[in-house]
N, C-alpha and C positions, 0 to 999 in steps of 0.2 A: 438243646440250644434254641432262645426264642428265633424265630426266623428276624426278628431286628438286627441280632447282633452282627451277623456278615454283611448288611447293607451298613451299619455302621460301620465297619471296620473298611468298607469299599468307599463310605463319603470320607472317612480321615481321614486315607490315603488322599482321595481326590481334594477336601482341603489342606493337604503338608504340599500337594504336589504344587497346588495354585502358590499358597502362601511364601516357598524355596523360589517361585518364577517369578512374586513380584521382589522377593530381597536380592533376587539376582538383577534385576532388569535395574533397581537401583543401584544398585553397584557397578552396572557397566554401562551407564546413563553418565559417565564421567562429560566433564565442560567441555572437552575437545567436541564429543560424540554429538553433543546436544545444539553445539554451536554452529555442524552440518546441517543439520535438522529443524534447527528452530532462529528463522534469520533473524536479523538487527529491524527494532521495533520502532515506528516513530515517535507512537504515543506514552512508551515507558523507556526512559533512559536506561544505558543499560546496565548500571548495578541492581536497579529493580531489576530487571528481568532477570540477572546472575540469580538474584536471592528469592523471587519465585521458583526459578527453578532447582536450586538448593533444596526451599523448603517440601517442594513437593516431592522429589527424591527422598527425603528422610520422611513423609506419611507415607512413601508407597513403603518403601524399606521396612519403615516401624510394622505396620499394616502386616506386611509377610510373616515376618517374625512372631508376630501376637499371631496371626494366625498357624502359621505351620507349629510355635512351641507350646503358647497358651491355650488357647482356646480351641483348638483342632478338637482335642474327644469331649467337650463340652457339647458344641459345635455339631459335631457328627451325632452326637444319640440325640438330639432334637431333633434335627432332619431327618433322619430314619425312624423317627418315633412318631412323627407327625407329617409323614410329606406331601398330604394334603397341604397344608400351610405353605410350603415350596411353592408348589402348585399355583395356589391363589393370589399367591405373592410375585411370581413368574408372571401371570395373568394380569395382575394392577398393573405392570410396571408398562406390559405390550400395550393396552388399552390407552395406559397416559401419554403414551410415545404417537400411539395414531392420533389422541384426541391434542395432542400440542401440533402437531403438523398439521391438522384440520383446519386450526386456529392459525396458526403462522398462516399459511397458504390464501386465509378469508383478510389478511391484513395487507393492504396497499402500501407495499412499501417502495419509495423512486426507486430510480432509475438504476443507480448506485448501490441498492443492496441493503447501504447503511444508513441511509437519512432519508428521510421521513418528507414526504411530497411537499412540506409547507414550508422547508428551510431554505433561508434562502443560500445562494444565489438561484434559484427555482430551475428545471432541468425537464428537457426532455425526452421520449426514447429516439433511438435514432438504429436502423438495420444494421449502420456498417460501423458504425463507434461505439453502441449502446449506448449513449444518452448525447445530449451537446444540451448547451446553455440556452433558457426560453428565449427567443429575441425582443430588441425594442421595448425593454420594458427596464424599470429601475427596481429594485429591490432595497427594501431597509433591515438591517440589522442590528442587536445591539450586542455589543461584544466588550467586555473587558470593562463595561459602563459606561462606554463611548457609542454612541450613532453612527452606523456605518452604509453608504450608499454603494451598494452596485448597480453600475448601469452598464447595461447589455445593450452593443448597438445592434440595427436589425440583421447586418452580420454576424451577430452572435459574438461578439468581441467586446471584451471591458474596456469602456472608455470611462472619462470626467463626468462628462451627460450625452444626456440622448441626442441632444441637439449639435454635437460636435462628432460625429460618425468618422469610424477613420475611411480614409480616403485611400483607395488602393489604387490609383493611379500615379500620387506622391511618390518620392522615395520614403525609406522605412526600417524603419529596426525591426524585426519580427519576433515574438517571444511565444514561446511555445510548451507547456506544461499542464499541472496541475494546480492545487489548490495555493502551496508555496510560489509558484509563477504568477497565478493568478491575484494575489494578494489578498489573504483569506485574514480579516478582523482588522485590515487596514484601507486605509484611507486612498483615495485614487494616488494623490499626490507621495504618499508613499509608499507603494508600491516599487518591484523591482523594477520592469520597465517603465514607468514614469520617473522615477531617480537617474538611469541610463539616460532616458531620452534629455532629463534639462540639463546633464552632463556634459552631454556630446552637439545639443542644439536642434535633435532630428525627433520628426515625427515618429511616434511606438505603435505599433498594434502588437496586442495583446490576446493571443487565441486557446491561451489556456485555462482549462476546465476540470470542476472539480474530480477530484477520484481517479482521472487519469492513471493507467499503465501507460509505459515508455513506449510500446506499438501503439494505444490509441493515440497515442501526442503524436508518433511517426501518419498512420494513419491520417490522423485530423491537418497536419502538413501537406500533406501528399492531397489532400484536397482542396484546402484552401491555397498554400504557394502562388497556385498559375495566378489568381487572381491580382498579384501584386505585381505589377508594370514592372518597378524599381525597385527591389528588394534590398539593402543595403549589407545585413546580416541578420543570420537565424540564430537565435540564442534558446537550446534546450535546457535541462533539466535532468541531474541523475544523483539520486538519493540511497544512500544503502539501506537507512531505515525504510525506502520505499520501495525497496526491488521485490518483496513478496507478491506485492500486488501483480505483478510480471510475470506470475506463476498461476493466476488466476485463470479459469478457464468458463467461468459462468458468467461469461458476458463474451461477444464475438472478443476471439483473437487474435495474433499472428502466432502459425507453426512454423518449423525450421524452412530453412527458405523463402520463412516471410511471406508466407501462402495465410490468405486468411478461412479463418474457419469460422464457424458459428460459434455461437453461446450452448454450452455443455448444459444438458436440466441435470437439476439437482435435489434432492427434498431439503425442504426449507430446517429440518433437523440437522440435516450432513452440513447444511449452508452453518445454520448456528456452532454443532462441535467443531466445526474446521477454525470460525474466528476467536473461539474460546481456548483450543488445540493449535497454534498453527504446524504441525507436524508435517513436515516435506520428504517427500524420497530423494535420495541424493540424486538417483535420474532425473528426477521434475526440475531440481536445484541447477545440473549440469545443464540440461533442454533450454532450462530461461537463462541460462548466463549465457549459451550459444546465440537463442534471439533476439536478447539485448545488444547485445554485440553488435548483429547483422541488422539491427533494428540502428544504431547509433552510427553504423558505416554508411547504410543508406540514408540517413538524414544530411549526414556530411554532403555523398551524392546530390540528392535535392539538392541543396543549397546551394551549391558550385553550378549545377545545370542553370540555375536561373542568376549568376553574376553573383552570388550575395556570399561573406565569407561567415563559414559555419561554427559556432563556438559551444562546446556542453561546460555547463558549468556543475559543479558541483558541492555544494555548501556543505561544511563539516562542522557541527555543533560541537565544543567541547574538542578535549582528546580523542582521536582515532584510536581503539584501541585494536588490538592485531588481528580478531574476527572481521570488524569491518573496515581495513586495507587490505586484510586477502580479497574480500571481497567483490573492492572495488577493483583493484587489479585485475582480479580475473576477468570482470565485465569491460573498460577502458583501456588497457594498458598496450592496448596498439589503436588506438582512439585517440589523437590529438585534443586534452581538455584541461580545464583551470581549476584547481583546488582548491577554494575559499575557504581558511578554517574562522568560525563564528564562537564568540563569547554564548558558551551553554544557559548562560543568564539570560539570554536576550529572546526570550519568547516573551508570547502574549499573556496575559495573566491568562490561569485559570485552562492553556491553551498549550499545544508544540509546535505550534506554527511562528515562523518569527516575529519578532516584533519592527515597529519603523528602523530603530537603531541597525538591525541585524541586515534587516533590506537594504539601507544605507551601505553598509561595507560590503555586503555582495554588486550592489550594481556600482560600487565605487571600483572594485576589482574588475565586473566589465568592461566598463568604460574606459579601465586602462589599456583592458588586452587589446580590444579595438582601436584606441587610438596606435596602439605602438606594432599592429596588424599592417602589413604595407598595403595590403589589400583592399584595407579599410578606407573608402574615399567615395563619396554622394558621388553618384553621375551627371555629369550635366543632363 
């Protein structure tokens, strides 16, 4: 007997074995399974994502199948015929994997991860936030084929322009987020807090920043707050499509107890498969729903300690479907907060961030709960 045929006969085994684990792994990759594991996206609505992940269940399945029934002893007396080839083929793959992380690692990329040092609203690093907003500077954008100005006062806060700084002395509405609070491809005057404020008659500051997790927004609270004399009310932000990022660990964060910890290193490879994969362990999943939770009760805290009444809003694009209200439930549901559901039409061309129209009925829904808040009342 050539000495090939028992390493063949030992690589068909070892491809029926591979090939039975991936038919299996899509067959119990069911939607419940996947929908622990893989949260609600903001940038793909989610029948895309349903049907991504449909279709890749049925390549890994197919994949199994061809391999364990088809092409398994084809397969196998090549490999044991030639496994040098293996070999060199093992060897390109390692090489291209150090020479891409050589290359990622040599490329400046902000602060954020995912956008690129020239975009604006421009950002910088920061120890205890990872990045905040550059100050005292305006930035132009063009979005959607409209011209868009962000101005950053030397607070690092979006105002109208540079020349009108918010004044934290004033009383004040407080808004406190990320890219959606912030008003990302829209225009100052339409913005969520600038809508609230001509609503209600009161001066807004605005200290939301792009990329934010729900700790850096508590976080970035927790330092700027004192500075406001009169606080009137604090208006957060909580997204389901957003709560992954609240599971991120490679940029400082809060752990349980709200204890902060550093930014986790990472290689710039694990950094790309994890945004290409986002696959979670239900412990990581359970960890961040606990300190979001403890992260959105302490906000409340803040807010109350300095006079001002605390409100998280939360905008629902489209139908809720029953992934993301479990969801949200498990993170707010002993949280006092406001449901705003939004026309799934109503983003930016080209964008998933809302449009003026969508910013409209959300700070039109603020501006109610405030008013009809008994709490709610400027100080002399």
């Amino acid at each position: 007997m050539s000495p090939s045929v028992p390493r063949a006969r030992a690589v068909e085994v070892g491809i029926a074995v591979i090939g039975i684990a991936l038919a299996a792994c899509a067959l119990g990759a069911r939607q419940t399974w996947l929908d622990r594991h893989f949260l609600p996206s903001f940038f793909l609505p989610r029948h895309w994502y349903v049907l991504i992940e449909t279709i890749v269940r049925v390549f890994i399945g197919a994949s199994g199948l061809l391999l364990a029934v088809v092409v398994r002893s084809r397969l196998a007396r090549v490999i044991a015929n030639h496994p040098g080839d293996g070999l060199r083929i093992v060897a390109a793959i390692v090489l291209a994997l150090a020479a891409g992380e050589w290359v990622m690692r040599h490329v400046h990329l902000g602060p954020t991860e995912w956008l690129s040092s020239g975009e604006e609203p421009r950002r910088l690093p920061d120890d205890r936030l990872g990045w905040v907003l550059m100050p005292a500077r305006t930035g132009h954008a063009s979005i959607g084929g409209r011209g868009i100005d962000y101005a950053v006062d030397p607070a690092g806060y979006r105002v109208r322009h540079l020349d009108d700084p918010v004044d934290p002395a004033r009383p004040a509405l407080v808004f406190a987020g990320e890219s959606v609070m912030f008003g990302e491809g829209l225009r100052w005057d339409e913005t969520i807090p600038a809508q609230v404020g001509a609503k209600l008659g009161m001066p807004v500051a605005n200290l939301a920043v792009h990329g934010y997790s729900s700790d850096q927004v508590y976080l970035r609270l927790e330092r700027e707050l004192p500075r406001f004399q009169q606080p009137i009310a604090v208006v957060s932000l909580f997204m389901t499509a957003l709560f992954g990022r609240n599971l991120d660990e490679d940029r400082p964060h809060l752990g349980p107890g709200l204890v902060w910890l550093p930014a986790q290193t990472t290689t710039r490879l694990a950094s790309l498969i994890h945004l290409i994969v986002p696959f979670r362990a239900e412990r990581t999943v359970e960890r961040g729903v606990g300190v979001t939770r403890a992260v959105f009760h302490a906000t409340a805290d803040l807010a109350r300690a300095r006079g001002a009444t605390p409100l998280i809003v939360v905008p629902q694009f489209g139908p809720e479907d029953r992934a993301e209200e479990a969801l949200r439930r498990r993170v707010l549901d002993d949280v006092p907060y406001l449901l705003v559901v939004v026309d799934a039409d109503w983003r930016l061309a080209w964008d998933r961030h809302p449009n003026a129209r969508a910013a409209g009925v959300i700070a039109d829904a603020i501006a109610a709960r405030l008013r009809d808040d008994a709490s709610y009342a400027p100080r002399p």
